[in-house]
C-alpha positions as CSV (number, residue, x, y, z in Angstrom):
1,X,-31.9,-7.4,-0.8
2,X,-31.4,-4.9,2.1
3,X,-29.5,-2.1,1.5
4,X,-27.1,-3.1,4.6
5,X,-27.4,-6.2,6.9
6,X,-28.1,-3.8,10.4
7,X,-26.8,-0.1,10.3
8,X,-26.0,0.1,13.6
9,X,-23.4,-2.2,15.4
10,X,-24.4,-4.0,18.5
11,X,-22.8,-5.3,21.5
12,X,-20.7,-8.7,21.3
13,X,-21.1,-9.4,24.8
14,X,-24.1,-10.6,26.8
15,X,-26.4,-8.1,28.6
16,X,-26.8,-4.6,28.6
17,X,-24.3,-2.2,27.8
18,X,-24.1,1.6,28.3
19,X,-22.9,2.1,25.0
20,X,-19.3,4.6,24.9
21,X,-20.3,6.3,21.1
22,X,-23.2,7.0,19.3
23,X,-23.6,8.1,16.3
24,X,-27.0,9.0,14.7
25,X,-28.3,9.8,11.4
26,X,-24.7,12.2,11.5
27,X,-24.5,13.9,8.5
28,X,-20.6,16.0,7.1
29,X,-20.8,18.6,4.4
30,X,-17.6,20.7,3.1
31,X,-18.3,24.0,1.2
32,X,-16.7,24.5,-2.0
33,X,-16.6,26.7,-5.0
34,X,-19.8,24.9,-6.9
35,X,-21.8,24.6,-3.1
36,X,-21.9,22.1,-0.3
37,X,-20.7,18.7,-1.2
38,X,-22.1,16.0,1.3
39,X,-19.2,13.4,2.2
40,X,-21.0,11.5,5.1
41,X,-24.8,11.0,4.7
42,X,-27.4,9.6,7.7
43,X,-24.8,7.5,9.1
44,X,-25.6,5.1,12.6
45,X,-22.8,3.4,14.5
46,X,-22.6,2.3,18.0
47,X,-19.5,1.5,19.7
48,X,-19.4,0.0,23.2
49,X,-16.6,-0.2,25.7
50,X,-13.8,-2.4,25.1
51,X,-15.5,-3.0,22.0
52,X,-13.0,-2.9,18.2
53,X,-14.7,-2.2,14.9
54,X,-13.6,-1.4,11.8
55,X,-14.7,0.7,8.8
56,X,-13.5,0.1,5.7
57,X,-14.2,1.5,1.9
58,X,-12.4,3.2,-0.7
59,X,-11.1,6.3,-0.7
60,X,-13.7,9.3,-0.7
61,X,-16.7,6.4,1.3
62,X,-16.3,8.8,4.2
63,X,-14.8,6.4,6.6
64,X,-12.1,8.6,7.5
65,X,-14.2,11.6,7.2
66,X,-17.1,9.9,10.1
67,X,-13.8,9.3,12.4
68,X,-12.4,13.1,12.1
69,X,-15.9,14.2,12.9
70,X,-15.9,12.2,16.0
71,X,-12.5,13.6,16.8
72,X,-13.5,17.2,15.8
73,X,-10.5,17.6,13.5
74,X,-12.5,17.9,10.4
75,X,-10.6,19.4,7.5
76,X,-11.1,22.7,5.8
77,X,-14.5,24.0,5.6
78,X,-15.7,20.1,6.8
79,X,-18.7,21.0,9.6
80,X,-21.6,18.4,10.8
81,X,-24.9,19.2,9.1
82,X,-27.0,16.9,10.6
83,X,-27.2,14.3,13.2
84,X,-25.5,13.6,17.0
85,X,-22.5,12.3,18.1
86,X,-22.8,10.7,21.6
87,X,-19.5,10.1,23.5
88,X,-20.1,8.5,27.1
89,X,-23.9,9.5,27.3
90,X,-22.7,13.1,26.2
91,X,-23.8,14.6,23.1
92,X,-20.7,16.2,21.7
93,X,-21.5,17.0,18.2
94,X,-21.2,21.1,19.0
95,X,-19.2,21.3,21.5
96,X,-16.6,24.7,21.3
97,X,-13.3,24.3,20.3
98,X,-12.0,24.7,24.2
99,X,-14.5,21.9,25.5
100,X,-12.8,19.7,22.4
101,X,-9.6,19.9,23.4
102,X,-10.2,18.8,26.9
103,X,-11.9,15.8,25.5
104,X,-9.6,15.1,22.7
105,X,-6.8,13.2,24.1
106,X,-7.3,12.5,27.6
107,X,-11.0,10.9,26.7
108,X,-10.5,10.2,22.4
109,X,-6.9,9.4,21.2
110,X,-6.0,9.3,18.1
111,X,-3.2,7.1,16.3
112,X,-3.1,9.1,12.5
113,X,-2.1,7.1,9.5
114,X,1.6,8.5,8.6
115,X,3.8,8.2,11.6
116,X,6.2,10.9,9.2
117,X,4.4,13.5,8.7
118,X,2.9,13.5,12.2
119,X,5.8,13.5,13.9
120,X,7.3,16.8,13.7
121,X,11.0,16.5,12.0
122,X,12.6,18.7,14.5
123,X,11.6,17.7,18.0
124,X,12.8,14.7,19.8
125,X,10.5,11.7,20.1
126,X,10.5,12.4,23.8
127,X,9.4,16.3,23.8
128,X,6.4,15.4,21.1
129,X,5.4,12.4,23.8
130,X,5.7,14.8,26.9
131,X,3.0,17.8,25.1
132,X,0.7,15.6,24.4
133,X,0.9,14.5,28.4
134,X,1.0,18.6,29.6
135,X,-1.6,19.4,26.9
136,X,-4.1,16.7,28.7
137,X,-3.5,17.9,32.0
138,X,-0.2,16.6,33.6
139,X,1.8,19.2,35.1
140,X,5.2,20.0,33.4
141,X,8.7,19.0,34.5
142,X,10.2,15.5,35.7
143,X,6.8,13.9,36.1
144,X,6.1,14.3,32.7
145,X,9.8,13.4,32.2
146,X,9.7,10.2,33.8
147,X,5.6,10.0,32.1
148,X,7.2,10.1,29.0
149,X,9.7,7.0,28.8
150,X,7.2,5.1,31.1
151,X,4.8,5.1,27.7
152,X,7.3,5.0,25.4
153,X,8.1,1.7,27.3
154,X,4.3,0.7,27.0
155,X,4.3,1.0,23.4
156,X,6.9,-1.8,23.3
157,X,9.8,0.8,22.4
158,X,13.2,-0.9,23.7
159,X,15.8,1.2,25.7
160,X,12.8,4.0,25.9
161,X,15.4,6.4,28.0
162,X,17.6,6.9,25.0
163,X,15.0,6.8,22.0
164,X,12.9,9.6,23.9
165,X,16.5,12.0,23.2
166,X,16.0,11.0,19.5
167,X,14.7,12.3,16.6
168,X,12.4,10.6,14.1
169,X,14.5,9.9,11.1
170,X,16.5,8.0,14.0
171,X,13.1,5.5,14.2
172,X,12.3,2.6,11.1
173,X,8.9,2.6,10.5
174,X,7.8,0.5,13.0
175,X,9.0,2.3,16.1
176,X,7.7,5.7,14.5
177,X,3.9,4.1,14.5
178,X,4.9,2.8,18.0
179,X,5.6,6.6,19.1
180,X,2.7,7.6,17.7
181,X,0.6,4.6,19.8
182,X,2.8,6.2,23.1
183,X,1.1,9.6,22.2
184,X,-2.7,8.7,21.0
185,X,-2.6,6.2,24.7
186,X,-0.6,8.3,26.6
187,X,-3.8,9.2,28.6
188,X,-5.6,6.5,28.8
189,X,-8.2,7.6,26.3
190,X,-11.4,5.4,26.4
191,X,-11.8,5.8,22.9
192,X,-8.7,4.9,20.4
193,X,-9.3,5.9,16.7
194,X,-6.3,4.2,14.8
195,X,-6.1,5.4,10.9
196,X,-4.8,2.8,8.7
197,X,-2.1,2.2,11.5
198,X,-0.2,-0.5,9.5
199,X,-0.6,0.7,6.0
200,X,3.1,0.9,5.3
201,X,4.3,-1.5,7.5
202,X,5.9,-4.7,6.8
203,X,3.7,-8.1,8.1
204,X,5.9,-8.9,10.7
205,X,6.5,-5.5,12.2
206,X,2.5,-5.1,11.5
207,X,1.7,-8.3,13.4
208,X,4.0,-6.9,16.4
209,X,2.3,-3.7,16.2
210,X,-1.2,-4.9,16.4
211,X,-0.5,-7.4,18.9
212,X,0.7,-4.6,21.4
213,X,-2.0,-2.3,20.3
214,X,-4.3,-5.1,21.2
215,X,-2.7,-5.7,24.3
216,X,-2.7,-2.3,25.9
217,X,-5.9,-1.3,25.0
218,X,-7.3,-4.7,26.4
219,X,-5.9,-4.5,29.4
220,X,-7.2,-0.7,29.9
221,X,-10.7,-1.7,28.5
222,X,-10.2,0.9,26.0
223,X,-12.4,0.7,22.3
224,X,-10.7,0.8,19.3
225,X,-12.1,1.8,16.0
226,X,-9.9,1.0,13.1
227,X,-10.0,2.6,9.9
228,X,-8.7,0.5,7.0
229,X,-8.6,-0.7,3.4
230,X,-7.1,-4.0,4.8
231,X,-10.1,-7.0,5.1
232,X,-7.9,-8.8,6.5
233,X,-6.6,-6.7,9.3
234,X,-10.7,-6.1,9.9
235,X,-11.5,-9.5,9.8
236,X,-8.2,-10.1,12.8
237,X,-8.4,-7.8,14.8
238,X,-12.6,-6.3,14.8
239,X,-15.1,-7.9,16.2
240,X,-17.6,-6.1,13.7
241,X,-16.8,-4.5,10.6
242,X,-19.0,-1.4,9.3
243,X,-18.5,-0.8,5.3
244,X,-19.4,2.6,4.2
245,X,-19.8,4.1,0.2
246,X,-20.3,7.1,-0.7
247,X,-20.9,8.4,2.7
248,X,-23.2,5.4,3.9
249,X,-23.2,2.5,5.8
250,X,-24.1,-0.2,3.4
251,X,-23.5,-2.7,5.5
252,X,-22.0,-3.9,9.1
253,X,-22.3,-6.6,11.6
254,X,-19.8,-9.6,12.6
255,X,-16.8,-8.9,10.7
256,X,-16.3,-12.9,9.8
257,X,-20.1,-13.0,8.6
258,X,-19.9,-9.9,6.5
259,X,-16.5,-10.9,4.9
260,X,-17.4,-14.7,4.6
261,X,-21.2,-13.9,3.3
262,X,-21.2,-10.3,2.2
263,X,-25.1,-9.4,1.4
264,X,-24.8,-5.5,-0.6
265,X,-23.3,-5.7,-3.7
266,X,-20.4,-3.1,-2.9
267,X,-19.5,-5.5,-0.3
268,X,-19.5,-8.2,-2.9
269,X,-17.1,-6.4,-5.0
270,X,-15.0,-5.2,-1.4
271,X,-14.6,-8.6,-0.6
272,X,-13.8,-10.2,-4.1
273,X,-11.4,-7.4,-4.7
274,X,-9.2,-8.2,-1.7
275,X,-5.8,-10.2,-2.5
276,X,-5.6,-13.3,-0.2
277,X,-3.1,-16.0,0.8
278,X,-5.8,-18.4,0.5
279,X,-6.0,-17.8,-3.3
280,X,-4.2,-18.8,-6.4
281,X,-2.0,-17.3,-9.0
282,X,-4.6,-15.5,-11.0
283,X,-4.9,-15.4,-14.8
284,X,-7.3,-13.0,-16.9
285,X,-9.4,-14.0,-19.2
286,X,-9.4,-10.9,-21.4
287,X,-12.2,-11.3,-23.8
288,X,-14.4,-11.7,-20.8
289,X,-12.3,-9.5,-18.6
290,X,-13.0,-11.7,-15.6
291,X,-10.5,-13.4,-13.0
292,X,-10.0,-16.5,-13.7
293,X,-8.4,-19.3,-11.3
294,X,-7.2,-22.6,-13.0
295,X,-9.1,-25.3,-12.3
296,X,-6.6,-28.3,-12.0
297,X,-2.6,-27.1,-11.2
298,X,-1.0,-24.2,-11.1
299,X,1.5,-25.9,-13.3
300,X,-0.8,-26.4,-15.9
301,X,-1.7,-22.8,-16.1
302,X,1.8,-22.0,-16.8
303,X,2.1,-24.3,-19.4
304,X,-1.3,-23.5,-21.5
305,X,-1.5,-19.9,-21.0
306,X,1.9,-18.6,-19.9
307,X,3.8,-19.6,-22.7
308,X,7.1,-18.0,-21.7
309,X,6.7,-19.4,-18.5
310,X,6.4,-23.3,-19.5
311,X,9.5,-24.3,-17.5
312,X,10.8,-22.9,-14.2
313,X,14.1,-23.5,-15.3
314,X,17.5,-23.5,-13.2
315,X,19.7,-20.5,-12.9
316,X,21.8,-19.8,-15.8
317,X,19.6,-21.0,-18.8
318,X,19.8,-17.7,-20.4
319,X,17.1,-18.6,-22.9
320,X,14.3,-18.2,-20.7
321,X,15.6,-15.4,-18.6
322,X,15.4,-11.4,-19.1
323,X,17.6,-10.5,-16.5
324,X,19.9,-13.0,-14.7
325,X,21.7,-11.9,-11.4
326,X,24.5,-13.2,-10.4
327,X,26.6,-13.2,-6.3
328,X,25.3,-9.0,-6.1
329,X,26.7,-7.9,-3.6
330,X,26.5,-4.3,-2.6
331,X,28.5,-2.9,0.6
332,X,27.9,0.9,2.1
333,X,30.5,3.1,3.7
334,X,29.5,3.4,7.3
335,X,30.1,7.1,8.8
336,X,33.1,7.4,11.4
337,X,34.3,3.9,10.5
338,X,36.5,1.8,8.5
339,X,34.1,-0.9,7.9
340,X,31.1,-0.8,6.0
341,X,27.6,-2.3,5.8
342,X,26.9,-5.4,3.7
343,X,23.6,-4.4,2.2
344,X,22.8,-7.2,-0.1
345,X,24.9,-10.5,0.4
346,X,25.3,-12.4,-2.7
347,X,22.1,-12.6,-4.2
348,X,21.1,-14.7,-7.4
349,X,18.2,-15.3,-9.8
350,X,16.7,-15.1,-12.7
351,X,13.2,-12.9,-14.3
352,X,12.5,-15.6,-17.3
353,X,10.7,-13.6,-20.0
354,X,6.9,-13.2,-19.6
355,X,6.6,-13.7,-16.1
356,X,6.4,-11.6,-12.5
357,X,9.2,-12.6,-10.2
358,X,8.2,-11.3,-6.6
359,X,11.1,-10.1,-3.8
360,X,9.6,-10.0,-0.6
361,X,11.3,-9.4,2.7
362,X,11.0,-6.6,6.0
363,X,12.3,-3.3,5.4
364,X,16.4,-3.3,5.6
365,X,16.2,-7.0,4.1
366,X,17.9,-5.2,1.0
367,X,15.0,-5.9,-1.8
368,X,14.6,-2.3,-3.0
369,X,18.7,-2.2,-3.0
370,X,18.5,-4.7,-5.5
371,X,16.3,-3.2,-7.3
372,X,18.2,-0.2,-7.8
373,X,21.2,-2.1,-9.1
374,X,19.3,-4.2,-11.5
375,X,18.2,-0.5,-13.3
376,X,21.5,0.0,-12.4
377,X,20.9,3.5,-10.2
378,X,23.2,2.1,-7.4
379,X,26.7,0.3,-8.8
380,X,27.5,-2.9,-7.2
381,X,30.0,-3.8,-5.7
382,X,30.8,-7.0,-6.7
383,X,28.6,-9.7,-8.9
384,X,26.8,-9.2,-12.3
385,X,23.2,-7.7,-13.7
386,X,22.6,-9.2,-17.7
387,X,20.1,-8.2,-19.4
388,X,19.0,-10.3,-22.4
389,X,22.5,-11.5,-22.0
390,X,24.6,-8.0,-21.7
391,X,26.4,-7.7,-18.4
392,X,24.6,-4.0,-17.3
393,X,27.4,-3.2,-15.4
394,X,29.9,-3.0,-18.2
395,X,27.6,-0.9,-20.3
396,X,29.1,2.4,-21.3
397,X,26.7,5.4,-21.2
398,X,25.0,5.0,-24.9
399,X,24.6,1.1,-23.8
400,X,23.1,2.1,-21.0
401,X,20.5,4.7,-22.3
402,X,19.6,1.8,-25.1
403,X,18.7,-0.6,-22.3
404,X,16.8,1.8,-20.0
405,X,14.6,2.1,-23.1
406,X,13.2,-1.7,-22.3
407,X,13.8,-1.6,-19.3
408,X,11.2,0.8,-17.0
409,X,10.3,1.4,-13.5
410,X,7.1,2.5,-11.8
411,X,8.1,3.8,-8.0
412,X,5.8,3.1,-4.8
413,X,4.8,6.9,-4.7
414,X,3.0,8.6,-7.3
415,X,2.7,11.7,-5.5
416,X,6.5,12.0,-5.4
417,X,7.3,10.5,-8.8
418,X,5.2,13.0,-10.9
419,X,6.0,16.1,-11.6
420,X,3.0,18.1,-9.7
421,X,4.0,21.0,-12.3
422,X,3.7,18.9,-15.4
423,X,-0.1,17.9,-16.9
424,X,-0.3,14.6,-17.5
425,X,0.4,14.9,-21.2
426,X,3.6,16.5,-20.4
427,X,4.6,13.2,-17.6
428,X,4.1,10.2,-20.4
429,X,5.2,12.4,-23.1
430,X,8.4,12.9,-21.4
431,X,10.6,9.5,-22.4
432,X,9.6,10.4,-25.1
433,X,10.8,13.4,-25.4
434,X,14.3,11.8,-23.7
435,X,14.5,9.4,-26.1
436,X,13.9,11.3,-29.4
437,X,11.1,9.3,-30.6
438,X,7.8,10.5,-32.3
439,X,6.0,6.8,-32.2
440,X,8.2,4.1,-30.8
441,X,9.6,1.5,-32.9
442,X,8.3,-2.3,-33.3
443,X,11.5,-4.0,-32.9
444,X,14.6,-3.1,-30.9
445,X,17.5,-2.0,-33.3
446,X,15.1,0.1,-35.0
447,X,15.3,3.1,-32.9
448,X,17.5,4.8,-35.1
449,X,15.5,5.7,-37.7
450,X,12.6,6.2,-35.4
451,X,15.1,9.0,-34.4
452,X,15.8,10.4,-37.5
453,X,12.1,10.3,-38.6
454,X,11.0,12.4,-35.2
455,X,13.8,14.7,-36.4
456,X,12.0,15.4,-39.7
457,X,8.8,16.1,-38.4
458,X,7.6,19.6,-37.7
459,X,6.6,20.6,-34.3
460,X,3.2,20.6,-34.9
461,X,3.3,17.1,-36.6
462,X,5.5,15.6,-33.5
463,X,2.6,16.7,-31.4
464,X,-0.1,15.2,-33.3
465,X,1.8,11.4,-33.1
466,X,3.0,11.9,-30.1
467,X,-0.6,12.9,-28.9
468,X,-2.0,10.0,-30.5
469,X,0.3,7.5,-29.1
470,X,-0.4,9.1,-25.4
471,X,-4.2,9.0,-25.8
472,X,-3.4,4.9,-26.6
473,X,-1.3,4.2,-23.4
474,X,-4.2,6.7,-21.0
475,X,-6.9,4.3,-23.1
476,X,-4.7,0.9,-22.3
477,X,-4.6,1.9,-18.7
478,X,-8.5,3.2,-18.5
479,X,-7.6,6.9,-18.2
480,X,-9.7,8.8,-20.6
481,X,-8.2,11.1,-23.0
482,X,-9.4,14.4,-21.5
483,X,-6.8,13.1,-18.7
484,X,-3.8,14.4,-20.6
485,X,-4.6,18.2,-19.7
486,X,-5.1,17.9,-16.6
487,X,-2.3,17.7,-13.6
488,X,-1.2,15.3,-10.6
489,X,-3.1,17.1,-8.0
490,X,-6.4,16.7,-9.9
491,X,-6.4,13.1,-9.9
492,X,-6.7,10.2,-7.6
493,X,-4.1,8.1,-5.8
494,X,-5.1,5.7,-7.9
495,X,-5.2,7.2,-10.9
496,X,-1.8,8.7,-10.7
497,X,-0.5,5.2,-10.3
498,X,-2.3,4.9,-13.5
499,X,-0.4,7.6,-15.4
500,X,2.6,6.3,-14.0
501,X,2.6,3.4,-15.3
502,X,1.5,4.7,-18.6
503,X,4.8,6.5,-18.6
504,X,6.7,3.4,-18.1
505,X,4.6,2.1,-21.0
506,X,5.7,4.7,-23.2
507,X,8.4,2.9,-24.8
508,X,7.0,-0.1,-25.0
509,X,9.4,-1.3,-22.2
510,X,10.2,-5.5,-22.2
511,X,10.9,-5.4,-18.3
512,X,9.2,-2.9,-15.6
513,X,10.8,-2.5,-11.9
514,X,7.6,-2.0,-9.5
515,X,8.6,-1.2,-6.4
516,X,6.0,-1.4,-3.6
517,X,4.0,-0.2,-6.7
518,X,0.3,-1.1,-5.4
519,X,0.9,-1.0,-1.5
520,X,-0.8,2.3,-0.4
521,X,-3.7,2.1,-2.8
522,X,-7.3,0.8,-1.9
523,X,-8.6,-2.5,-2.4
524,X,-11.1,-2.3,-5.3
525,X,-8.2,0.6,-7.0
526,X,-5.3,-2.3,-6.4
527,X,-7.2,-4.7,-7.7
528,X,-7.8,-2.6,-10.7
529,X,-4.5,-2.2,-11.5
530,X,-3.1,-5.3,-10.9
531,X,-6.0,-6.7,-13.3
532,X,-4.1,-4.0,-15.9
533,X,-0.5,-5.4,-15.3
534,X,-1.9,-8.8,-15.9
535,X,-3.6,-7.9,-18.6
536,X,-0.9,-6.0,-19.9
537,X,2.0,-8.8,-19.3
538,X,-0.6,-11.2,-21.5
539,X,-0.8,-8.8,-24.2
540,X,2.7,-7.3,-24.8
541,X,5.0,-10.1,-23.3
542,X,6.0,-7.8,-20.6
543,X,8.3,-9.1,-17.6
544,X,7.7,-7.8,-14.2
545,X,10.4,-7.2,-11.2
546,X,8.2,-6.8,-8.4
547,X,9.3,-5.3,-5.1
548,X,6.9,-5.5,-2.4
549,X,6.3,-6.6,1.3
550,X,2.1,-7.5,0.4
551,X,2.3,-11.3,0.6
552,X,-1.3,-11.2,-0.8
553,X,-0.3,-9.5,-3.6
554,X,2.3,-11.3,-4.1
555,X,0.3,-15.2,-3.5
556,X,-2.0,-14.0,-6.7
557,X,0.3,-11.8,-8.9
558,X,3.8,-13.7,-8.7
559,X,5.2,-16.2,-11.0
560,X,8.1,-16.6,-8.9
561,X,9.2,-15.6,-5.4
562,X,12.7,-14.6,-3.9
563,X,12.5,-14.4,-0.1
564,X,15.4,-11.7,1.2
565,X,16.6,-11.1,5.2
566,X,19.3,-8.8,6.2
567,X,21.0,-9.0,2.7
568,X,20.6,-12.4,2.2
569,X,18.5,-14.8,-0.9
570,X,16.9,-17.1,2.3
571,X,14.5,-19.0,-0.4
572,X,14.0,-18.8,-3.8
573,X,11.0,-21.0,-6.1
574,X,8.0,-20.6,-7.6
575,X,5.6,-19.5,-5.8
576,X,3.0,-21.8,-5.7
577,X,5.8,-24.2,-3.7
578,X,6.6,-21.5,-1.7
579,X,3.2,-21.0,-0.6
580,X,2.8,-24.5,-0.1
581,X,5.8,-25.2,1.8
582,X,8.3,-22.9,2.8
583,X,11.8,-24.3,3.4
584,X,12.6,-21.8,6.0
585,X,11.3,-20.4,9.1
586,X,11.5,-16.7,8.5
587,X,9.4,-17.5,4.7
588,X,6.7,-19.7,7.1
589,X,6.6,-16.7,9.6
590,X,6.1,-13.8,7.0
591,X,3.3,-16.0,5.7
592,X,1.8,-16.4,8.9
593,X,2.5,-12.8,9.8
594,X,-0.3,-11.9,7.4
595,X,-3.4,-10.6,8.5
596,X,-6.3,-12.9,8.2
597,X,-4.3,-14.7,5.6
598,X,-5.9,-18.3,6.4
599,X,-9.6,-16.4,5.5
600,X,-11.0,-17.7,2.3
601,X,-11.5,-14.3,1.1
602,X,-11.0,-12.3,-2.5
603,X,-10.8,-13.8,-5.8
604,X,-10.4,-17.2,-4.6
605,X,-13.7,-17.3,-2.9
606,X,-15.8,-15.2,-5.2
607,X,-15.4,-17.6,-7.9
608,X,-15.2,-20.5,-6.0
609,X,-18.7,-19.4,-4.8
């Protein structure tokens, strides 16, 4: 087999093209302590005019390393070492730093990944819009001014006069990436580079926001060159999709015949990696460790190989449910006024034991609020949390410490939720430390004399079990043991998720909270750990709460599915029904909001194949 279908894209319309970027046999080194460490190796890509690719592998393929090079906003000691970079018919691959920042901008524009931490914090939306117009050549004052809200405008901002005065903590999400579209077209680049421009977005807002994106750079004939982990958002919006690992193109070409008949094996495992709507619930057959779909009914697979999950029963059979919710509602003073905001609207349901129930809903539709009140970090203010049949909100503070013992949570962000000055060793030992246990007890009601036992244990001998038991949860999540001594910053995005859910492990929790736990990690490192909670929930009887605005995720992952909008339970059911047929129109549109969601892509089709 070849090592990559055709290593250099061509044009998808008839005739001869001039093409607008070149890039042959380019080559990016970064110097480090131990020598030069190649990160993009002999790579060939054409782009034409009004042409969209995409490039997509895991973190470290170079993808976004190729696209900074083309940019010239290589990181640290990052240089080219080899190869051209044609822009236009110009070979720009050593132009000076003044000749780059003419061309940056007003001929490339850029649209980086995190909309928050490239907008800077202090300046209104307006004044960041307006440099990037002066720095590519407009002249300063009202013409700039009136420049300014004309693109804000463009980029499909409402009532662009008064957002241009405001800050970005004033923006959601959406209108932030939007801003950030207003600066990277601002100029009518030829060229638009857009890094993982959705990533964090919710499918709706993401369909709104490619849909623009599309339109404007239509209508100016400008290029686009995506970089994503998303398949689907390739297979949407790309004509031809280029997959690089470990520096090289492996493979490119028509993005529907490279995702629908992948040829390199890296591809292979790309494409089987990627959730879909198109799939089933998956189960895991662990002896083999393959994904496995059931062959006949969903329904079936609950019954033979979910056992706790037999019977989606109604609400308030408190025999099949770990956690029952009941009318939460949760209301938040509003600033300056009387009234307050109605947050979550009197939500119910039910996590039965052994299963993944799934809340999914746009940002503001209050998921993540409930959340919080089921581990019981926000009060409610009115309606009821039981777990295993204890109302949570009555507990006093001993009841309350018991129950967060079995009840865990791993957060969206591992670079926020681990202590960067902690080793890893130090993050999962630390419920233990909380909690006073040496090894964790077998049963619940036995953590007393676990207690006491830790108590009579010298230091040195804590250590050693403790040690032991962390080793077990870094094996159980495929972290080796040598992990423990090293810290956050050493390890992957991936990875950390890893150790965090180790910690949440640590106590042999019965319920884990993930929220948006899997969202901003790469395909083939998602799939890896969602094979682990899978795994894990078939081995240890583990209930999942899981918060998330992936509907792929969701389609192969989820039990059970409660849809939320502005507060409100909208539609509630297992998921395969969902799926099937949604009962209202905002579920059918968050389903069809999904990029390339009707592709038979992922799981589904690798083993269908």
């Amino acid at each position: 087999m070849a090592e990559q279908k055709n290593n250099e894209t061509q044009a998808t319309t008839g005739g001869e093209l001039k093409p607008l970027l070149r890039l042959t046999d380019l080559e990016v080194a970064f110097e480090s302590s131990t020598g030069t460490v190649p990160a993009v190796r002999g790579v060939n890509l054409t782009v034409y005019p009004g042409q969209s690719i995409a490039i997509v592998g895991e973190s470290g393929s170079g993808k976004s390393t190729t696209a900074s090079a083309v940019i010239g906003l290589l990181p640290g000691t990052g240089k080219v070492t080899g190869g051209t970079i044609e822009f236009d018919g110009r070979d720009i691959t050593n132009l000076s730093k003044r000749e780059m920042i003419a061309l940056r901008g007003s001929e490339i524009g850029m649209i980086p990944q995190d909309p928050m931490s490239n907008l800077n914090p202090v300046w209104r939306i307006g004044t960041q819009v307006e440099e990037a117009l002066v720095a590519n050549g407009m002249p300063k004052g009202s013409a700039a001014r009136a420049r300014t809200i004309e693109v804000l405008g463009e980029a499909g901002l409402p009532d662009a006069e008064r957002r241009a005065k405001q800050f970005p903590h004033e923006f959601s999400g959406g209108m932030r990436q939007r801003a950030l579209i207003a600066i990277g077209l601002s100029s009518n680049p030829k060229l638009l580079i857009a890094d993982e421009p959705t990533s964090a977005l919710d499918v709706t807002v993401q369909r709104q926001i490619l849909d623009h994106l599309e339109t404007l750079t239509t209508s100016r004939g400008t290029a686009v060159m995506f970089i994503t982990h998303d398949l689907g958002l390739a297979a949407e919006r790309a004509s031809h999709l280029v997959v690089m690992h470990r520096g090289r193109v492996v493979e490119s070409g028509p993005s529907l015949e490279i995702l629908t008949n992948p040829q390199h094996p890296y591809t292979k495992r790309l494409v089987s990696a990627a959730p879909s709507i198109a799939s089933h619930r998956v189960k895991v057959d662990y002896t083999q460790r393959i994904p496995v779909i059931d062959e006949n009914t969903e329904a079936a697979l609950d019954a033979t190989d979910r056992p706790a999950a037999a019977e989606h029963t109604e609400l308030g059979d408190a025999s099949s449910a770990i956690i029952q919710v009941r009318d939460l509602v949760k209301e938040f003073p509003v600033r300056g006024s009387k009234e307050s905001f109605r947050a979550v609207d009197n939500v119910s349901f039910d996590v039965r034991k052994g299963t993944t129930l799934a809340v999914v809903g746009e940002s503001g539709s209050g998921k993540s609020t409930v959340a919080n009140m089921v581990l019981r970090l926000l009060e409610p203010t009115s309606g009821t949390v039981k777990f295993d049949g204890v109302d949570i909100t009555s507990m006093n503070r001993k009841e309350l410490f018991a129950m967060r013992r079995r009840m865990q949570v791993v957060f969206q962000n591992p670079y926020g939720s681990l202590d960067p000055t902690y080793s890893v060793y130090r993050v999962v030992e630390e419920p233990l430390r909380t909690h006073g246990f040496a090894a964790v007890p077998e049963q619940t009601g036995a953590e007393g004399e676990a207690i006491e036992r830790a108590q009579k244990l010298s230091r040195r001998q804590l250590r050693k079990e403790r040690e032991k038991w962390i080793a077990e949860l870094l094996e159980m999540v495929s972290l080796p043991k040598s992990a423990m001594r090293r810290f956050p910053n050493e390890l992957s995005g991936g990875q950390r998720q890893r150790v965090a859910i180790a910690r949440a492990l640590a106590l042999k929790p019965e319920v884990i909270v993930l929220d948006e736990a899997v969202s901003a990690l790469d395909v083939l490192v998602q799939d890896q750990i969602l094979d682990l909670l899978n795994e894990l929930q078939r081995e240890l009887g583990l209930s999942y709460l899981f918060i998330t605005h992936d509907l792929a995720v969701v389609r192969e992952n989820a039990d059970d599915i409660v849809v939320m909008e502005r507060g409100k339970l909208v539609e509630h059911g297992k998921a395969s029904d969902v799926f099937a047929n949604p009962k209202t129109d905002y579920t059918r549109e968050l389903i069809e909001a999904v990029p390339g969601g009707t592709l038979p892509i992922g799981r589904f089709a690798d083993l269908d194949a």
